[in-house]
Every structure is written in structure tokens, then in C-alpha cells.
N, C-alpha and C positions, 0 to 999 in steps of 0.2 A: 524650537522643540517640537512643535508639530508636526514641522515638516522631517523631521528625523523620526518620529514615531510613525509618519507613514511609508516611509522607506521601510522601515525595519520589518512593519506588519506584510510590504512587496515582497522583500526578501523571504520573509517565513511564507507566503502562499507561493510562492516560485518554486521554495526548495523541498514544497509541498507535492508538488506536481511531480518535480522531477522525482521523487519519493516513486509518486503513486506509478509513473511510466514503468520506472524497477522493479514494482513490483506486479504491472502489468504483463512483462516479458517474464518475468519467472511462474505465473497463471499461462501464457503462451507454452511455455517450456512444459509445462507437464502436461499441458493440455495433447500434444506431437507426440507424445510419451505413444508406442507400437504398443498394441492388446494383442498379447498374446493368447492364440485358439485354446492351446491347453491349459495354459494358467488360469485364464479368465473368463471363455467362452463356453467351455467344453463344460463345466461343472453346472453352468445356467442350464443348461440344454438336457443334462442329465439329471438336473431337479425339477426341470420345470415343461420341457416339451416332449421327453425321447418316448415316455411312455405311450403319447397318443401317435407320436410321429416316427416310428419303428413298421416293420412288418412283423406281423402277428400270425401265425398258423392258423390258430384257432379262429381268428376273423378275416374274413375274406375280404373287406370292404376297409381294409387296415394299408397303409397307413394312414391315419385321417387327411382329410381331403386330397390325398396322392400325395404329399408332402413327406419324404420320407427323409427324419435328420440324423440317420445311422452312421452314412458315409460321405464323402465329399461330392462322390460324383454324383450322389443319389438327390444329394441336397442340395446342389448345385445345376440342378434339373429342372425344380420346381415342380410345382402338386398341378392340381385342376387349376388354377384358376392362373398360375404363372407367375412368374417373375419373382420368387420368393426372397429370393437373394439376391440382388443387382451388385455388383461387386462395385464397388468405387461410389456408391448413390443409395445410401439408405433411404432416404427419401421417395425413392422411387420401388421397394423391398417390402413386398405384404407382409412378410415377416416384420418387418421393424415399424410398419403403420400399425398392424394388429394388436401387438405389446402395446402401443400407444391409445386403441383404442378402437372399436368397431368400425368396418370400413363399409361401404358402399359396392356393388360387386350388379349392374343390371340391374335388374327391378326387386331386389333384395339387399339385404347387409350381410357380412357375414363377422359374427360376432368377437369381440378382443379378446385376446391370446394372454395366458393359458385359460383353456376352456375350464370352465368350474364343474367339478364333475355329480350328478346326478343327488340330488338333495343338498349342494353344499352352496356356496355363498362365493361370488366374482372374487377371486384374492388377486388382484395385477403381480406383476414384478415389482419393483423399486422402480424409482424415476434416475436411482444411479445404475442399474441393470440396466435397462434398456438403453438409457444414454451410454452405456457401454458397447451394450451389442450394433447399436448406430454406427457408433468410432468403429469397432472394428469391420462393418460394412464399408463404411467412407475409406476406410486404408485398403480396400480392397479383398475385405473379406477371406483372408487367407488360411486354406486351411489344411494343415498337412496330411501328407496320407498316410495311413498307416504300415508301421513298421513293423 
């Protein structure tokens, strides 16, 4: 009888695993899921960066730090300091360090994104925003033009 009771308890952690693999692959499955620019990107950008990161009449020294997230090709250019968007490599994307967190820049930082704006208090994105705006960096950062 023991030895049938630990067969049975092999069987239930085997059929455990294979469980957990299935539901490994379908965590896989929606992780490859494509972010869509204007579904999903486009609305961060317009709550959260367009206003500092636009050209401005009225300010000459606009768009902050050269980075302007108006248009593709404008954003896709990169600001002062470069590399804003690396298409394929969030990891390597000031943009998507910044959201994450103050970065290092020379003998200075320059401080995480979006900038809190004068009297108010550091609000970040979501830690699922920004892991979004990653994914859509890592797929290549695609962003249609306008129509």
C-alpha cells in the first residue's frame, strides 16, 4: 500500500507540471500578443508625455529636451541627449530607462519621466505602462504615419 500511495502522489506532481507547462505556453501566448501604437501607445503619450514633448510657439526651448513625441519621424530622431527610441531594444531607449527611473547622462542625471510638474509630487506610470511601452519598443517600436 505504500508503495501504491507513492506512485499515485508521482502521478499527481507529474500531472502537476504538465498542468503548469500549459499554462506556461498560454502566459507565452499573450505575452507575443503585437501593442498596438494607436490602441495602446498613443493614449500613454497623450496623457502622459505630448504636453512637454510637443513644439510649442510660445516656448522656444520646447520641445523638452529636443524630444519631440508629435510625429514618427520627429520621435524617431531622438532629443539632446539620443537614442530615445531604439526600435527592437527597449533596454537600450531613454525613453523607456526614464519611465523606469532616473538615469545617469555625464557628470549629471537626468531625472524619470513624466517630469512632475512645478509644486507637484513624482507620479510614475504604471509598472504595466511602461512594461507595455517596452513590449512595444522590443517589437520594433512601430508607429504608423499619419493618415
Amino acid at each position: 500500500m505504500h508503495r501504491a500511495s507513492r506512485l499515485k502522489a508521482a502521478a499527481c506532481v507529474i500531472a502537476a507540471g504538465i498542468g503548469m507547462i500549459g499554462m506556461s505556453r498560454i502566459t507565452v501566448a499573450a505575452d507575443s500578443a503585437k501593442v498596438d501604437f494607436n490602441k495602446d501607445i498613443k493614449p500613454i503619450i497623450q496623457e502622459s508625455c505630448i504636453k512637454c514633448h510637443k513644439p510649442d510657439p510660445k516656448n522656444p526651448r520646447s520641445p523638452a529636451a529636443g524630444f519631440n513625441l508629435s510625429d514618427k519621424a520627429a520621435a524617431m530622431k531622438g532629443g539632446k541627449v539620443g537614442h530615445d527610441i531604439v526600435p527592437g531594444h527597449a533596454d537600450e531607449s531613454l525613453m523607456y530607462k526614464l519611465l523606469k527611473g532616473p538615469v545617469p547622462s555625464g557628470n549629471h542625471k537626468i531625472d524619470a519621466m513624466p517630469k512632475a510638474g512645478r509644486g507637484q509630487a513624482f507620479k510614475p506610470l504604471s509598472d504595466a505602462k511602461i512594461e507595455l511601452i517596452g513590449k512595444w519598443i522590443d517589437q520594433g517600436a512601430e508607429w504608423p504615419d499619419k493618415k
